[in-house]
Backbone bond lengths (Angstrom), bond angles and torsions (degrees), N, CA, C in turn:
res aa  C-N    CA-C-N  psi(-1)  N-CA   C-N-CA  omega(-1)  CA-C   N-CA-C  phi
1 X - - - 1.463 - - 1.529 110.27 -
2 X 1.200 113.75 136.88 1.811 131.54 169.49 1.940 98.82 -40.09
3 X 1.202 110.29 -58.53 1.609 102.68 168.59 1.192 133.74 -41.62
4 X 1.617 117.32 -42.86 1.240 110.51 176.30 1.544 118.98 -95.82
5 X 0.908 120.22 41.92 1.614 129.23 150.88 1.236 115.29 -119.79
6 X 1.192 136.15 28.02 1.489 145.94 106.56 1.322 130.47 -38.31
7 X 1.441 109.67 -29.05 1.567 130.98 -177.12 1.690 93.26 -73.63
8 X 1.903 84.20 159.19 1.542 96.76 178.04 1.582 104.12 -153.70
9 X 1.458 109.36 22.92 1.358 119.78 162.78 1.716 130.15 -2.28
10 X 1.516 106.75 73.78 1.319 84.88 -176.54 1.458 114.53 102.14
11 X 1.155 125.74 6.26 1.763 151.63 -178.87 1.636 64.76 -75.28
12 X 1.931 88.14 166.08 1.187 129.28 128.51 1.952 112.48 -128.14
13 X 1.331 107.93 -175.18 1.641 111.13 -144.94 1.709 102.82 -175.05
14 X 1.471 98.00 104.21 1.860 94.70 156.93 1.714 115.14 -77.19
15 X 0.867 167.77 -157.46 1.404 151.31 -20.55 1.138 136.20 50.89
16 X 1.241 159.02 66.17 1.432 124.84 175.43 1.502 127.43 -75.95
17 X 1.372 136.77 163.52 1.850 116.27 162.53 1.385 96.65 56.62
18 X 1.541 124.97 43.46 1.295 120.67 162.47 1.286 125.65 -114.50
19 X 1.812 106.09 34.70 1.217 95.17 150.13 1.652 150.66 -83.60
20 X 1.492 83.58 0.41 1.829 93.35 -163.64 1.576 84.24 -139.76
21 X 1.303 101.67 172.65 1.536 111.70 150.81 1.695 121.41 54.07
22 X 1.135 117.27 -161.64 1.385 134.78 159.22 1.598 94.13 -8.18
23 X 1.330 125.78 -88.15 1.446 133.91 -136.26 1.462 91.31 -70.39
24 X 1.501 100.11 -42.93 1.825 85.87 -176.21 1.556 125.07 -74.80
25 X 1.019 102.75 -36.75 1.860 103.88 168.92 1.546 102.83 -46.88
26 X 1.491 113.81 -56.24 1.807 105.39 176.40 1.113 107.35 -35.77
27 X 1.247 108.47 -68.26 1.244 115.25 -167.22 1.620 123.23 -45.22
28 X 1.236 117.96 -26.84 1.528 138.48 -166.65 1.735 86.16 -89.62
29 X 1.242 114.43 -40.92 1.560 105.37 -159.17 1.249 122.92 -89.74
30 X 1.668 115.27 -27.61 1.430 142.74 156.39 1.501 100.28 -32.78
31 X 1.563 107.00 -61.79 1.889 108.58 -162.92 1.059 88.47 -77.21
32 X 1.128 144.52 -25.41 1.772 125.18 -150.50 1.983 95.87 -86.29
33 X 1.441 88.84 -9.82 1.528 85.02 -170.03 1.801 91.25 -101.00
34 X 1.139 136.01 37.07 1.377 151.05 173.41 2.112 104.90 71.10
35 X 1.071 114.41 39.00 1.805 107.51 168.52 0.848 120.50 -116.01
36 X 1.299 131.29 138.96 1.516 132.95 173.30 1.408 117.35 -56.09
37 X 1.453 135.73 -172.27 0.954 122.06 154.72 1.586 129.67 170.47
38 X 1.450 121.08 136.12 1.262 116.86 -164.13 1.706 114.52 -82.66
39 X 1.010 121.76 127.11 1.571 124.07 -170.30 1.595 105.63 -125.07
40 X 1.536 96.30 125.73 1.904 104.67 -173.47 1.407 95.70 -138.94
41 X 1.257 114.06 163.12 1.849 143.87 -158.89 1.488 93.74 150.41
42 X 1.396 78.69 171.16 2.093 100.93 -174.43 1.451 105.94 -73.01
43 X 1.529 105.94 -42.28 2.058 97.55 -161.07 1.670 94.87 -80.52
44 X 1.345 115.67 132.45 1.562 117.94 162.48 1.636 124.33 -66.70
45 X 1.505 84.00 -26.77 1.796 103.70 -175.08 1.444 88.21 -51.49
46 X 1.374 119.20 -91.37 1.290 145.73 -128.61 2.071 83.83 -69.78
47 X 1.212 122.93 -57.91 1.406 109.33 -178.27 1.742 98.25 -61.77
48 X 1.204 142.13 -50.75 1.504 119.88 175.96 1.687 107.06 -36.30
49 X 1.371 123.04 -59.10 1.513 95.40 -176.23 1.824 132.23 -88.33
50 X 1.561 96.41 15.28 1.686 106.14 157.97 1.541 101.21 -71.24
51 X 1.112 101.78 -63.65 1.540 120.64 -163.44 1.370 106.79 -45.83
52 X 1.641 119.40 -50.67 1.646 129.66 150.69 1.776 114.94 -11.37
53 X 1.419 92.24 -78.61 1.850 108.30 166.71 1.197 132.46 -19.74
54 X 1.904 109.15 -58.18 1.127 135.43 -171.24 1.262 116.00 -55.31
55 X 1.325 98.07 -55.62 1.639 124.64 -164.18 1.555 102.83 -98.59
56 X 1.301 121.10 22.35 1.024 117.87 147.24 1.596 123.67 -134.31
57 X 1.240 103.61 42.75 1.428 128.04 170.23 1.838 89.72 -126.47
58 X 0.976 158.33 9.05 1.288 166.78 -137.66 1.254 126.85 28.54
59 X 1.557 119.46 29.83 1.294 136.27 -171.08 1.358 107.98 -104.91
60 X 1.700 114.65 138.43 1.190 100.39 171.41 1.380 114.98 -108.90
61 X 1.247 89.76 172.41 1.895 112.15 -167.35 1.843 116.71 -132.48
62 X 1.534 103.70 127.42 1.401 117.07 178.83 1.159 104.33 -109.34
63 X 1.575 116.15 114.45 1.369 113.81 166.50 1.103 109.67 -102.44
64 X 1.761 100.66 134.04 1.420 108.37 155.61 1.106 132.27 -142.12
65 X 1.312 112.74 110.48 1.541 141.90 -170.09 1.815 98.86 -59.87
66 X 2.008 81.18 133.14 2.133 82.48 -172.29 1.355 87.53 177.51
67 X 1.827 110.95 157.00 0.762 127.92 151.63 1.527 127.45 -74.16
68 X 1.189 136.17 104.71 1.255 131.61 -163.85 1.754 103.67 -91.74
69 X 0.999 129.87 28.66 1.211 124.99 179.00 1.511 97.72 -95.38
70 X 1.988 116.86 -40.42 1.367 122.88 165.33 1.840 107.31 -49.81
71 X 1.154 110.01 122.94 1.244 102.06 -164.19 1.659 96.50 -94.91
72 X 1.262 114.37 -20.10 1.654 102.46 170.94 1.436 111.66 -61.08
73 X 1.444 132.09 -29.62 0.940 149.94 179.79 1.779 103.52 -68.89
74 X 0.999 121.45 -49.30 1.815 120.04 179.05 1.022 107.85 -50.85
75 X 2.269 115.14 -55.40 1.431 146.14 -159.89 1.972 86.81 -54.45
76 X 1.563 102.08 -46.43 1.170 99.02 -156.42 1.703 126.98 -68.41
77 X 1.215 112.34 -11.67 1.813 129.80 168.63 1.106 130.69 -65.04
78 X 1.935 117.04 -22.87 0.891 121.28 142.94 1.459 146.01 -37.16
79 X 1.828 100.72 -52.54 1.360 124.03 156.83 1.658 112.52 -41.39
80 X 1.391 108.89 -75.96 1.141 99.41 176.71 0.925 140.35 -92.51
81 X 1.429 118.71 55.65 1.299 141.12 144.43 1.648 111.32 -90.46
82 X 1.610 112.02 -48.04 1.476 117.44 168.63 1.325 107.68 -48.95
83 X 1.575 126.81 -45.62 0.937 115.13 -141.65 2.328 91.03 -93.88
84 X 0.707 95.82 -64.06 1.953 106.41 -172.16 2.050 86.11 -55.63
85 X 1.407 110.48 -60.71 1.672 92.27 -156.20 1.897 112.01 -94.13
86 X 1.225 113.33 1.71 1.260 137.12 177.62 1.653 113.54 53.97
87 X 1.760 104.56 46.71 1.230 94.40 -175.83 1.581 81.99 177.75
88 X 1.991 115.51 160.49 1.674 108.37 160.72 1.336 87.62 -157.61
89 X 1.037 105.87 119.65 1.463 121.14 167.46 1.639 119.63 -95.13
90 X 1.191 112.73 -54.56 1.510 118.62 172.52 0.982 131.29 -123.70
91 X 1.692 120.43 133.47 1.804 117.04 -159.75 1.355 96.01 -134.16
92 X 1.811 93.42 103.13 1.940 92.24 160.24 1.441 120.69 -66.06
93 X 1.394 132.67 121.81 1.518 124.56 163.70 1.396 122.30 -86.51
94 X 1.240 124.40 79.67 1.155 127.09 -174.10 1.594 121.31 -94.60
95 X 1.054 122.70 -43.81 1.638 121.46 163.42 1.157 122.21 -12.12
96 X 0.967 155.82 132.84 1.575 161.29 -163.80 1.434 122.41 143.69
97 X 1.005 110.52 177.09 1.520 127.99 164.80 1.546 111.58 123.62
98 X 1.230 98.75 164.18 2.092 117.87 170.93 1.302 110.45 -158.66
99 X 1.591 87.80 145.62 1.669 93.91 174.37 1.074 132.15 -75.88
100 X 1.583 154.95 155.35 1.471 144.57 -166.33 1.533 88.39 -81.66
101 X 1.910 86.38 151.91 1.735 99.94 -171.86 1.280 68.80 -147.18
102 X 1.815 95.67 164.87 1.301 111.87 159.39 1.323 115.13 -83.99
103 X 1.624 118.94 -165.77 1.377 124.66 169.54 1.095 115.77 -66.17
104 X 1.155 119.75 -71.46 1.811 129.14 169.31 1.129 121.19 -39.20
105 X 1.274 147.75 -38.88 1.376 152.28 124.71 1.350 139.08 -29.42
106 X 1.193 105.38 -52.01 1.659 104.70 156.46 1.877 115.15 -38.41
107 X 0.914 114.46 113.10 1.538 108.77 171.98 1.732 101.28 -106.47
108 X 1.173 114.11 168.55 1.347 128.27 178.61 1.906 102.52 -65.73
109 X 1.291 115.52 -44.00 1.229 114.24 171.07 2.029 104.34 -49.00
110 X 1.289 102.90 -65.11 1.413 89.26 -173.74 1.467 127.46 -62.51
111 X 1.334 93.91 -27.23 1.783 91.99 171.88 1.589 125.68 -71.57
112 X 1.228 114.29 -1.50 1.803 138.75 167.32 1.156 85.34 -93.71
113 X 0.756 148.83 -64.90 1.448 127.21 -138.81 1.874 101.43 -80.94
114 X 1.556 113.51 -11.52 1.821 122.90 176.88 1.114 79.31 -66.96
115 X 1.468 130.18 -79.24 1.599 135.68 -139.23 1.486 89.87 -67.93
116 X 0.859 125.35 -28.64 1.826 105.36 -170.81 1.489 114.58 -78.80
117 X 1.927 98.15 -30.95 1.387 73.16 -172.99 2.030 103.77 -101.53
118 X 1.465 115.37 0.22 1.136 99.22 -176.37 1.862 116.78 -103.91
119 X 1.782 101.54 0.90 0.911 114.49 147.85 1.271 155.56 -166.24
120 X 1.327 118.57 31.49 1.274 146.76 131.52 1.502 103.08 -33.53
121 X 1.244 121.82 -78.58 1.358 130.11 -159.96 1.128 104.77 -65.36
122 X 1.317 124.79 -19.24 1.848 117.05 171.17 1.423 109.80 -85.70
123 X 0.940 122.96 -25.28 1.468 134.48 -171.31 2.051 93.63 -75.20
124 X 1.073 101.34 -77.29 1.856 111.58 -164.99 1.822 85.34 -51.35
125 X 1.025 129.53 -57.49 1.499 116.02 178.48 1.763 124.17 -39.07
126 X 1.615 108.34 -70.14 1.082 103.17 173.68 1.347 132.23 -53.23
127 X 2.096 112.99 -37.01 1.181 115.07 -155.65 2.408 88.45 -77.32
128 X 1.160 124.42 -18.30 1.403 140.91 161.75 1.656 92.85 -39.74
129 X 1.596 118.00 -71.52 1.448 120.27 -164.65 1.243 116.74 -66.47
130 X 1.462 115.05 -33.48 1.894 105.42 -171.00 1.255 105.55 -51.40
131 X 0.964 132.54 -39.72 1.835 111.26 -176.32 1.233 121.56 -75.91
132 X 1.410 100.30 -31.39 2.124 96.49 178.13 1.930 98.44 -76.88
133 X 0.911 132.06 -20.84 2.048 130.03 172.49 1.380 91.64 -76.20
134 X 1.356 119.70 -49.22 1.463 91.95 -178.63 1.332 143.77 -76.94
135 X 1.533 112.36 -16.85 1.757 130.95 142.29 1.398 112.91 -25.24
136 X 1.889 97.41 -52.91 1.738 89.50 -159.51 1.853 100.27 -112.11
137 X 1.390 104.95 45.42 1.400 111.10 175.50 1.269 127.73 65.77
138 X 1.100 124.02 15.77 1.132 140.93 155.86 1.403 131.26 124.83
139 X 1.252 151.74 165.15 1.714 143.90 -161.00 1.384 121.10 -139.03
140 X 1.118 121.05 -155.99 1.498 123.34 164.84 1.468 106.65 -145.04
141 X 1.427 113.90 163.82 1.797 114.64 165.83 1.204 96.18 -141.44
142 X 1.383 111.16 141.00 1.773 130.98 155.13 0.905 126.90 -110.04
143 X 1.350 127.42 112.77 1.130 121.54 -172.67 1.727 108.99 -113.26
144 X 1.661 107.84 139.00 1.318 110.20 -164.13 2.043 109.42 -87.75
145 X 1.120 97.98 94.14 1.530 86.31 171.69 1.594 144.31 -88.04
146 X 1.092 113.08 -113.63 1.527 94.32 161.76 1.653 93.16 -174.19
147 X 1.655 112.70 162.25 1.228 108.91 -166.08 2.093 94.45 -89.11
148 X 1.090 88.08 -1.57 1.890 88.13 -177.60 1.595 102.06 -84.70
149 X 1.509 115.17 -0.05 1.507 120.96 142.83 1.742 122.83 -22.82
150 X 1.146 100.36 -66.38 1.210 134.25 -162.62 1.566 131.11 -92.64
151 X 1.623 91.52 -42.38 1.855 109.18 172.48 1.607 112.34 -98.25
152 X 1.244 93.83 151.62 1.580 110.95 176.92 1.582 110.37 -100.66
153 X 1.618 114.82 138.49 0.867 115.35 175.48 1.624 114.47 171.26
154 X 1.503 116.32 137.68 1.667 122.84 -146.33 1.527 94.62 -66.36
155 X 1.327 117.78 139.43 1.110 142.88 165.92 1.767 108.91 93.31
156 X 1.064 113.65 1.12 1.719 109.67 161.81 1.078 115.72 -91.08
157 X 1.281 131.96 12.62 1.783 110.53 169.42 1.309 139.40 -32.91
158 X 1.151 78.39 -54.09 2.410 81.10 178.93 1.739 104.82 -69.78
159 X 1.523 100.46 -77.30 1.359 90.10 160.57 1.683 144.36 -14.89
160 X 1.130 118.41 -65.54 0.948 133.74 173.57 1.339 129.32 -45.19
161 X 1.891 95.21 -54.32 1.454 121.77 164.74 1.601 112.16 -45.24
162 X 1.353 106.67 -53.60 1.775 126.48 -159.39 1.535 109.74 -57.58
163 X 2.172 89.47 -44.51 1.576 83.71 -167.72 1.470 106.71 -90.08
164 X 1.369 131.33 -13.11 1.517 135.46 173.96 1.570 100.53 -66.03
165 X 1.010 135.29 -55.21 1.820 131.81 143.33 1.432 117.27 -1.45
166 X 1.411 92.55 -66.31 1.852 105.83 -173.32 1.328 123.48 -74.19
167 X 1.838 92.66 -19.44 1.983 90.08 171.29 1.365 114.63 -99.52
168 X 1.486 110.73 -2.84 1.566 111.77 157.22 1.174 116.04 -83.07
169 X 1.270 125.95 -21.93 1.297 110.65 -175.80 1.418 114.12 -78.33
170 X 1.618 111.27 -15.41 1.005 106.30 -160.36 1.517 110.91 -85.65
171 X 1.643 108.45 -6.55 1.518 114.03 -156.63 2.102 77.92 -108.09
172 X 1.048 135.93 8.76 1.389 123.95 179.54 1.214 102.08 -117.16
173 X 1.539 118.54 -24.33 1.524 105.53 167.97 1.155 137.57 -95.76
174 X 1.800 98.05 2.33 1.908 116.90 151.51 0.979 98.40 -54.87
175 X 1.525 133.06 -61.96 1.210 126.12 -157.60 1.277 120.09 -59.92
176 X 1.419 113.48 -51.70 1.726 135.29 176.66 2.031 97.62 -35.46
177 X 1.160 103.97 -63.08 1.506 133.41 -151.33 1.485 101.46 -72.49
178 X 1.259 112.85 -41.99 1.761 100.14 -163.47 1.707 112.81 -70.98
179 X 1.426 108.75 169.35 1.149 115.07 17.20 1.942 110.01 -100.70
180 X 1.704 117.28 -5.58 1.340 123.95 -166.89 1.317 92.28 -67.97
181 X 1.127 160.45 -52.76 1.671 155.30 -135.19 1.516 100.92 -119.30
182 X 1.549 111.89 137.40 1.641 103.66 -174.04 1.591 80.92 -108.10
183 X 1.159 131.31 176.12 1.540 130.67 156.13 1.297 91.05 -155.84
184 X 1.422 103.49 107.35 1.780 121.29 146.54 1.540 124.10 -69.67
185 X 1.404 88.32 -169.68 1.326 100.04 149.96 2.307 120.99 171.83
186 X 1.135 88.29 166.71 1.800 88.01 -166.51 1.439 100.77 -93.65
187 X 1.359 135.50 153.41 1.445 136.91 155.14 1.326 95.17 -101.49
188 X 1.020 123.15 142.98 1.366 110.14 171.62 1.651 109.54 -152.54
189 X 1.237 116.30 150.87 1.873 145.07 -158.02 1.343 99.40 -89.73
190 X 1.157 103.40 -176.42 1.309 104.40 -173.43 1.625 124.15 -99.72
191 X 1.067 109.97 104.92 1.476 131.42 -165.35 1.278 111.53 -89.62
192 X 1.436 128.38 153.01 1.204 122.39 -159.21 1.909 105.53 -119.69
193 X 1.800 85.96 95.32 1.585 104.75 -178.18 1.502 107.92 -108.33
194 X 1.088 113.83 -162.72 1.374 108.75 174.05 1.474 118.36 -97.92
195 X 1.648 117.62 -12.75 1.463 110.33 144.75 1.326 102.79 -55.95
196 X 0.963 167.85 -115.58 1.567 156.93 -152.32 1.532 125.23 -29.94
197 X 1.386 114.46 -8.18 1.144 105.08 -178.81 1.594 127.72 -56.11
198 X 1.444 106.73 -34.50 1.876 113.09 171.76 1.383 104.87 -30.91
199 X 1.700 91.08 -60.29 1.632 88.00 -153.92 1.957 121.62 -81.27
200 X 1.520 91.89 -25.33 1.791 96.95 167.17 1.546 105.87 -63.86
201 X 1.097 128.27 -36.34 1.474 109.85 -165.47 1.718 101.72 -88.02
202 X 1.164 124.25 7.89 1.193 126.02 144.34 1.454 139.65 -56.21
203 X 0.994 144.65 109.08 1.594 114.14 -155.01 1.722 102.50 -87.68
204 X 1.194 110.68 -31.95 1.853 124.92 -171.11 1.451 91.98 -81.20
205 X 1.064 128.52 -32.35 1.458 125.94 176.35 1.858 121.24 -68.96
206 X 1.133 87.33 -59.88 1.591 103.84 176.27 1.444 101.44 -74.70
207 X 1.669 144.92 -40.20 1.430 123.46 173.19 1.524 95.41 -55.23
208 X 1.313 123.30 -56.54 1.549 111.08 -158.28 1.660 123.20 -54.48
209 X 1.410 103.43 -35.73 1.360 95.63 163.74 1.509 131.49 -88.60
210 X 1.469 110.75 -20.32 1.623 103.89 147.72 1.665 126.29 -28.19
211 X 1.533 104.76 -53.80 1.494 114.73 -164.48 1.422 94.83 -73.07
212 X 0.943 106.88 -49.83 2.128 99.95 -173.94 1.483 106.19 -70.25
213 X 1.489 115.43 14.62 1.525 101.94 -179.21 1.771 99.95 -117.49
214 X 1.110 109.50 113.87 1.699 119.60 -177.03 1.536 112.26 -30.33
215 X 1.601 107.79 -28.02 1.815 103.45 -169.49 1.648 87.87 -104.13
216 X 1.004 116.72 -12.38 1.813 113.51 172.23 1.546 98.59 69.19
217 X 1.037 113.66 49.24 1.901 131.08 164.84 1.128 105.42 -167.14
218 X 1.578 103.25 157.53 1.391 127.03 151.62 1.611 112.60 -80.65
219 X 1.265 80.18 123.87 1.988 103.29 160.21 1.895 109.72 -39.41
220 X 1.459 79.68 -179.75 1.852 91.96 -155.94 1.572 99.91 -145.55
221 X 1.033 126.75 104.07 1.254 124.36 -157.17 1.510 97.40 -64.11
222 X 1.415 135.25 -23.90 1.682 112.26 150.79 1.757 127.86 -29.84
223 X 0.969 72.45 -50.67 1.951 90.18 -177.28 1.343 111.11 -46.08
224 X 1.440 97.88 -51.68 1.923 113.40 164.24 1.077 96.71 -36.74
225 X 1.498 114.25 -94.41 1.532 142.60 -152.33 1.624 97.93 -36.76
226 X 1.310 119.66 -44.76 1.374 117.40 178.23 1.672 123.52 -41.32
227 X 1.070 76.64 -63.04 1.660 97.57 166.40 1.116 135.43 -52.65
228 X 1.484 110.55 -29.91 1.787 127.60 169.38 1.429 80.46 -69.69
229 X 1.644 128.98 -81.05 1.308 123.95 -141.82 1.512 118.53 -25.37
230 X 1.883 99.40 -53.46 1.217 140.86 -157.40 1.598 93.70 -59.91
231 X 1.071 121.99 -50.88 1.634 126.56 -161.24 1.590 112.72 -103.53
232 X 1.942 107.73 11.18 1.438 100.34 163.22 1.475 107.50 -132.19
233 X 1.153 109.73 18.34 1.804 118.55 154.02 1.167 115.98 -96.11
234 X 1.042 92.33 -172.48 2.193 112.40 -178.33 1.425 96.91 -99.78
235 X 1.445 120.21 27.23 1.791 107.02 154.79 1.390 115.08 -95.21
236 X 1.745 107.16 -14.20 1.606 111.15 152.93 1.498 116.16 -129.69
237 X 1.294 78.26 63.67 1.579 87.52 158.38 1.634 135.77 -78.02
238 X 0.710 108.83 -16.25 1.800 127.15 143.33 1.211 123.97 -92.38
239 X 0.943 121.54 40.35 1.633 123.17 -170.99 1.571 88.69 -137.85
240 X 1.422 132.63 132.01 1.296 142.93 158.53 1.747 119.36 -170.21
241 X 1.199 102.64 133.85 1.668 111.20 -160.32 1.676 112.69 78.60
242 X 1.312 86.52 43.43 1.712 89.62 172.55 0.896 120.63 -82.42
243 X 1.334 148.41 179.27 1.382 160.38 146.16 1.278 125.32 -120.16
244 X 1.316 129.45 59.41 1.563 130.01 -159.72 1.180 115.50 -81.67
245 X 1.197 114.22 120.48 1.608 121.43 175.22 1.585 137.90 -104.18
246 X 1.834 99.29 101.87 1.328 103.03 -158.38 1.708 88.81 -111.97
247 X 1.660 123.83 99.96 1.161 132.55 -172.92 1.466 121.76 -173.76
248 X 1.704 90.00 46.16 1.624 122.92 -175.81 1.477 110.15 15.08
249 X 1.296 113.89 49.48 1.698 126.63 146.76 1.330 104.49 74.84
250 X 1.734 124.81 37.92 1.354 131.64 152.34 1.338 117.36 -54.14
251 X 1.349 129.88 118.16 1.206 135.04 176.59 1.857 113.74 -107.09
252 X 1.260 107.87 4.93 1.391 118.58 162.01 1.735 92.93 -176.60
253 X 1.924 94.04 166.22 1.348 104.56 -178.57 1.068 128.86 -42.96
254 X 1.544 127.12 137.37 1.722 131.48 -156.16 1.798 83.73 -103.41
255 X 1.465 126.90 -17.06 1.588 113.04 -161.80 1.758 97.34 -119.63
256 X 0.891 131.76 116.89 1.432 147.04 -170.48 1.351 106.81 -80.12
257 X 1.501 155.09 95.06 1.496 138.06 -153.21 1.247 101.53 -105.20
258 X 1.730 120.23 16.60 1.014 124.61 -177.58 2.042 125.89 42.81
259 X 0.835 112.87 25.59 1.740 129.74 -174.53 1.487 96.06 -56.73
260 X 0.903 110.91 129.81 1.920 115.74 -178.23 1.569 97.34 -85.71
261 X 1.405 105.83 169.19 1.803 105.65 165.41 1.294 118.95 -64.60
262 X 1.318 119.46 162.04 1.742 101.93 159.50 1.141 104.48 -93.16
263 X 1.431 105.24 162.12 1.545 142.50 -163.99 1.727 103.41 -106.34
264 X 1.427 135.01 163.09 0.986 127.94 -134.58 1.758 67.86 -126.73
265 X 1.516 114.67 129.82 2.031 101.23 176.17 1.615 144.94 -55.93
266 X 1.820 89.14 -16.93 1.555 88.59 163.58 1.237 121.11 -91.91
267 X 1.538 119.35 11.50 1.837 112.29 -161.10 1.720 81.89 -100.95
């Protein structure tokens, strides 16, 4: 049946940034679809009660608490996945993000520091996994991007830059990888995590980007997770170098940061 290749019976699975949000719903949705799985971010708290979740769907869960910006530290989850679940088939890269800067502010330091952490750290992770997927015949990767990949708009530079990075990389390391390793990846809108919380608990804030959003809501980081599931089983198993876009049909920025022009310094 078309249903049961959703299943992942017996997978194992990194996570990254799965303590909250996005990474953790994967993470919740991965096992629910029968995989084990290793889940890392900084707070232990917040992965102790993913990990809670897991293992009470009868899946188990390795937490390991880390800074993933140390990229030996990302490289290193791979390992222990070999090592606690004796196998890794599929690695969400979810870790990322930057805050909006202006132009003038952005320095070259900060704009390294987007690519490092939104993709550097996907890179030293996966390039960690190709050998343990290829032991067990091969894997998948998702990588979480962003639809500001793609759109223009004042005050995403680094950002923007980082994650348009991450959806190329993701379509060059299909290529690198096939045909045993698929590597996707999600663009994704603005979903309502707790990076978003400022602006949802706004009410003039959050209507306004409702209205610029074609489905007139904010996303649900389930909705994500769906989509991971979807793109690390054999229901896309022909699917590799994707770019899936779950960001209820924004065709430019839904959040306005209001950035004035610049002004010329003597006026």
């Amino acid at each position: 049946m078309v249903i049961d290749m959703l299943g992942l019976p017996g997978a194992a699975a990194v996570v990254t940034g799965a303590g909250r949000g996005i990474g953790a719903a994967s993470a919740i949705a991965l096992a629910e679809a029968g995989a084990d799985v290793v889940i890392s971010a900084r707070t232990a708290e917040q992965l102790a009660e993913v990990a809670s979740k897991i293992e009470a769907l009868g899946r188990r869960a390795v937490v390991v608490p880390a800074d993933l910006s140390d990229l030996d530290a990302a490289a290193g989850l791979a390992q222990a996945a070999a090592e606690q679940l004796g196998r890794l088939d599929v690695v969400v890269n979810n870790v990322g993000g930057t805050v909006p800067n202006t132009f003038l502010t952005t320095t070259s330091a900060f704009l390294e520091d987007a690519f490092h952490f939104n993709v550097a750290t996907a890179h030293a992770l996966t390039r960690a996994a190709v050998p343990l997927m290829l032991d067990g015949g091969g894997g998948s990767v998702v990588n979480i991007s962003s639809v500001m990949g793609r759109l223009a708009g004042r005050g995403y530079l680094a950002y923007g830059t980082a994650k348009a990075a991450l959806a190329h990389y993701t379509q060059l390391a299909a290529a690198d990888l096939a045909p045993r390793i698929r590597v996707n990846a999600i663009a994704v809108g603005s979903v309502r995590t707790s990076a978003l919380d400022v602006v949802a608990r706004d009410e003039e804030l959050r209507t306004a980007m409702e209205g610029a959003t074609p489905l007139r809501r904010l996303g649900h980081p389930d909705e994500v997770a769906a989509a991971v599931l979807f793109l690390a089983s054999r229901a896309a198993g022909y699917t590799t170098g994707a770019v899936l876009r779950v960001d209820g049909g924004i065709g430019a920025p839904n959040l306005d940061l209001n950035l004035p022009d610049l002004e010329h310094p003597t006026k």
